[in-house]
N, C-alpha and C positions, 0 to 999 in steps of 0.2 A: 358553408364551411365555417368551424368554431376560427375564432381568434387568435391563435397562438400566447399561449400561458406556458409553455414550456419548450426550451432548445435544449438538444440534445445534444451535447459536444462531444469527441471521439478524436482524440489524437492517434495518426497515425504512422509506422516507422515501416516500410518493407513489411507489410503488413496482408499480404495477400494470398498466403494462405490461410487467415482464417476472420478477415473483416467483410465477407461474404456473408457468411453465416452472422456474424454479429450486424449486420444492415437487414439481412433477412427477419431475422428475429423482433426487429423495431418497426417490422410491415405489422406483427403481428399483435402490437398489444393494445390491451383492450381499454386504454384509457377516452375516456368521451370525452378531453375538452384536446385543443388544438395543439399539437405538438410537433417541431422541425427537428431536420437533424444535419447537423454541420460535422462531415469529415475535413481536419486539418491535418494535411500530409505533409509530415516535416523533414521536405528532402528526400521521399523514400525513392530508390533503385530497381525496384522492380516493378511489376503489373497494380501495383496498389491504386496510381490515381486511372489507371483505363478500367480494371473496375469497379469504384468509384463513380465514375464518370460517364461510365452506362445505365447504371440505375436512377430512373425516376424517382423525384422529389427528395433526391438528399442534395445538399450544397456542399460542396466541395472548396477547397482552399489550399495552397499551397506556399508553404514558406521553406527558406534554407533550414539545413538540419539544426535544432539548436534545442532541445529538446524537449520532453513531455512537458511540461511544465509551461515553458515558454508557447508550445502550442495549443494547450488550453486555453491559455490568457489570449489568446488570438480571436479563437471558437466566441469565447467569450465577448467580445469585439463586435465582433459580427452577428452575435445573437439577438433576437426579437422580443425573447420570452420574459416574460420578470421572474421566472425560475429557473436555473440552470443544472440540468443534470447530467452526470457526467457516466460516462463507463470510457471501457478499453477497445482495443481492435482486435483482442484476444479474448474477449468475453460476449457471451448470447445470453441478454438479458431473458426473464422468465416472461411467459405473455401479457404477466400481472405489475409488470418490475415498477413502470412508472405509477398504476394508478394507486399501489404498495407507497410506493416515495412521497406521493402527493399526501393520503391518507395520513401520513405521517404528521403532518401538518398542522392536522386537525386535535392532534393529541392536547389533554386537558389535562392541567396542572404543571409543576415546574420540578426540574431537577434540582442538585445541589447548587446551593448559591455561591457565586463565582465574584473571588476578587477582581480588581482592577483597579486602575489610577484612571485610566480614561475610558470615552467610548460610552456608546448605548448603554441604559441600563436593563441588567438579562431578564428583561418580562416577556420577549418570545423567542420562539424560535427560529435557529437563522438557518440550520442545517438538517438537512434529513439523510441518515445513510441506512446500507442497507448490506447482507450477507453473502457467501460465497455456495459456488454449487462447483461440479466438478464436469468441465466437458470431456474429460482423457479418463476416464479412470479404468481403461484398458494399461497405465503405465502405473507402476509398483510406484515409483517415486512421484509420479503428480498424487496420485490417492493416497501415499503418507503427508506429503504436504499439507494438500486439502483437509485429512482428517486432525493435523494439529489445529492448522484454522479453525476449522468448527468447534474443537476444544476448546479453543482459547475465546471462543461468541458465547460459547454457552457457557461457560467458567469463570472468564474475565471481565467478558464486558458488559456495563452497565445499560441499565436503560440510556442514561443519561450520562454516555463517556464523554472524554477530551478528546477523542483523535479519531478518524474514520480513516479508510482509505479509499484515492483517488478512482480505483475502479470501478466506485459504486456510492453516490451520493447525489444532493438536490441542493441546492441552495439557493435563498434566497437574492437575485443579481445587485440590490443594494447593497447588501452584506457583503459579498463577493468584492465588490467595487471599494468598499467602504476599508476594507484589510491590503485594498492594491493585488489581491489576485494571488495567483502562485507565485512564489520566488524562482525569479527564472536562471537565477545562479545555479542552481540543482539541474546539470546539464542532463541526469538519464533518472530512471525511476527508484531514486535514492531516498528519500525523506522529505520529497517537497509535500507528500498530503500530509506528514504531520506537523512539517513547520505551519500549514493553510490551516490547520486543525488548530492548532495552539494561538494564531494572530486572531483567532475570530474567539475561543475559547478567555483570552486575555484583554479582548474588547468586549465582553458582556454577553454576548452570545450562547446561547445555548444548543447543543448536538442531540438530537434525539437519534436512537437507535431499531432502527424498523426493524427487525429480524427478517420479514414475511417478505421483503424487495430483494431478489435474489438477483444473480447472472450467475450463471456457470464461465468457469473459466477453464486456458489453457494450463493448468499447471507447467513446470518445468517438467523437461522428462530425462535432461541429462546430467548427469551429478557434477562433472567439472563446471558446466557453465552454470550450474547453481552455486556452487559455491564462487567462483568470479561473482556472481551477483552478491552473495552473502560480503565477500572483499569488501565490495561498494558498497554497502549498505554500513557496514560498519567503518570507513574512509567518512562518511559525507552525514556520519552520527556527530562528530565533531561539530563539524559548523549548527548542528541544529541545537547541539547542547550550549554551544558557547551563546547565538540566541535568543535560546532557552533555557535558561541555566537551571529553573525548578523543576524541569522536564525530569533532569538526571536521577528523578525517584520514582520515573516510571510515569506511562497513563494507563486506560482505560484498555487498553490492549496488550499490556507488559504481565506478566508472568515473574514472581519473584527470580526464578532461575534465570532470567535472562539477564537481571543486573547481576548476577554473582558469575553469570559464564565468563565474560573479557576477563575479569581478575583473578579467574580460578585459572581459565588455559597461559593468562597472562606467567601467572604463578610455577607453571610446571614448565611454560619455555625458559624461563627466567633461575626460577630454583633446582630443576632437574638436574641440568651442569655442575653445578653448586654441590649437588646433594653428591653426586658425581663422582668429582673433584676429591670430596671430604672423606670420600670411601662408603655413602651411604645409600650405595646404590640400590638396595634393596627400599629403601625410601623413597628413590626415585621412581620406581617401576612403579609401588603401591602408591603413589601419589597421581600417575598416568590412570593405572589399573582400576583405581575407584573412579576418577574421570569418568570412566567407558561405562562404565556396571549404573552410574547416576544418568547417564545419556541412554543407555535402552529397556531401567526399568518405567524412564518417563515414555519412552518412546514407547511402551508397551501399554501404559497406561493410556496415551493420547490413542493407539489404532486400533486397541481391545482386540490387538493378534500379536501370539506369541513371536513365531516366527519373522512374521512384514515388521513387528517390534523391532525384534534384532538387526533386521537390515538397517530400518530408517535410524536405526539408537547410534550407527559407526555413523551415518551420513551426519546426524545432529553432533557429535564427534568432532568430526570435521569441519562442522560451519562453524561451530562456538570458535576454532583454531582461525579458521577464513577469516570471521567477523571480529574477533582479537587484531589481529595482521592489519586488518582494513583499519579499525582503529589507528594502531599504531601508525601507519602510514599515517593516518591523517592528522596527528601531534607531531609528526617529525617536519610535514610541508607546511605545518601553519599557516595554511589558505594559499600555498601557493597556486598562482594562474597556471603554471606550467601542469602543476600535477593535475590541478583540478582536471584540465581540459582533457588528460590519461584517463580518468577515473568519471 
């Protein structure tokens, strides 16, 4: 039996309709050196740790509910490997996914040179990520999703970005160690991989971008509970910009449109009344009405369908409004513990 050079962490919540399939998946890849895999079930309510806990050679762990984040760093605790690679309980990595991450590795030469006051100096590499596929794409709204994602890999991101996300990545466990792990303040799956992305990214560190390591994922399939997620996401961008404070001009994954969305929808809940008021309500409408027309000529551009365009163009509508909101909330609680622990 090889060594163990890689653990494979998986945090898991109520997770048992589809961390079957994602443990199944990690029987099957074809990496030749030694590899574990630790589910941490953080408090889940259903059949998640019984099955877990039937299958052979994965390690199981159980901690109180406290979130993604906080259960990684657990995974990570308990890991063997001096690599740590990470997916979700909603994602079935591709046969190829880890020996894809590993290969990463081996990549020659260096990205953009990276400020710092402290920390390693960035002569290699600390992180290896990797892309999205779509397990659902029987659902209109997971395969609009998915298809902006893939936009925004093949559009935005660099070989050598600042920010991965937590559902697909490798790092090195020094590294890992070396930044204190996820912030486990990030009680649900809010911005803890990019606060993790930017502590290693500001200690010297370098991210390469594997394209070729994929997982298919669960996209969302229902529109209210994505936008509640969009809420949260845009609640718990606060704490990562205050942080982060040079983040707030975007990374390797931002889209100029997404720093103009909070101040544009900000703009029409704010000015609309206003314009209103003033008798200039025809200003008002055209100030909504080009909103929508900017939201589904992109959405048409990201799904290369007219029609699936126009659906997803009202849904992206309505997040940029969700992720405003979420915002907002989170300058009105100024870190409050109360809210936090809502959101």
């Amino acid at each position: 039996m090889n060594p163990i050079t890689v653990s494979v962490i998986i945090p898991a919540y109520n997770a048992s309709a589809t961390i079957g399939r994602t443990l199944a998946a990690l029987k099957t890849q074809d990496y030749s050196g030694g590899f574990e895999v630790i589910v941490v079930d953080d408090g889940s309510s259903d059949q998640t740790a019984s099955i877990v806990s039937s299958l052979a050679g994965v390690r199981y762990a159980r901690q109180d509910n406290a979130g993604p984040a906080s259960a990684r760093n657990h995974g990570a605790r308990l890991a063997q490997g001096e690599f740590l690679a990470f997916t979700d309980s909603d994602c079935v990595p591709h046969p190829d996914w880890l020996s894809q991450l590993m290969a990463g590795f081996t990549v020659v030469g260096e990205g953009p040179k990276l400020s710092r006051t402290e920390g390693p100096k960035p002569s290699s590499l600390g992180v290896v990520a990797g892309s999205y596929g779509i397990a659902n794409p029987e659902s209109l709204l997971a395969w609009c999703v998915w298809k902006e994602i893939i936009w925004r890999h093949v559009h935005c991101m660099p070989d050598f970005p600042n920010a991965f996300g937590s559902y697909n990545f490798c790092v090195k466990k020094n590294v890992f160690e070396a930044v204190s792990g996820f912030n486990s303040d990030y009680l649900h799956a809010s911005g803890e991989d990019n606060d993790l992305s930017y502590k290693m990214t500001e200690s010297g560190w370098q991210i390469y971008f594997q394209r070729q390591a994929v997982v298919d994922h669960y996209h969302p399939t229902s529109v209210v509970r994505y936008l509640r997620e969009q809420f949260r996401h845009g609640f718990w961008r606060l704490k990562m910009y205050r942080d982060h404070p040079r983040m707030m001009r975007g990374d390797g994954y931002t889209y100029w449109k997404d720093i103009v969305e909070i101040p544009w929808a900000g703009g029409i809940v704010l000015g609309g009344p206003v314009l209103g008021v003033a008798g200039f309500s025809q200003a008002a409408y055209l100030l909504l009405f080009s909103f929508l027309i900017f939201e589904i000529l992109f959405a048409i551009l990201v799904t290369d369908r007219f029609f699936r365009g126009i659906f997803f163009g009202f849904i992206l509508f309505f997040r940029a409004f969700a992720r405003m909101f979420g915002f907002s909330t989170g300058i009105v609680s100024l870190g409050s513990k109360k809210v936090k622990k809502k959101f």
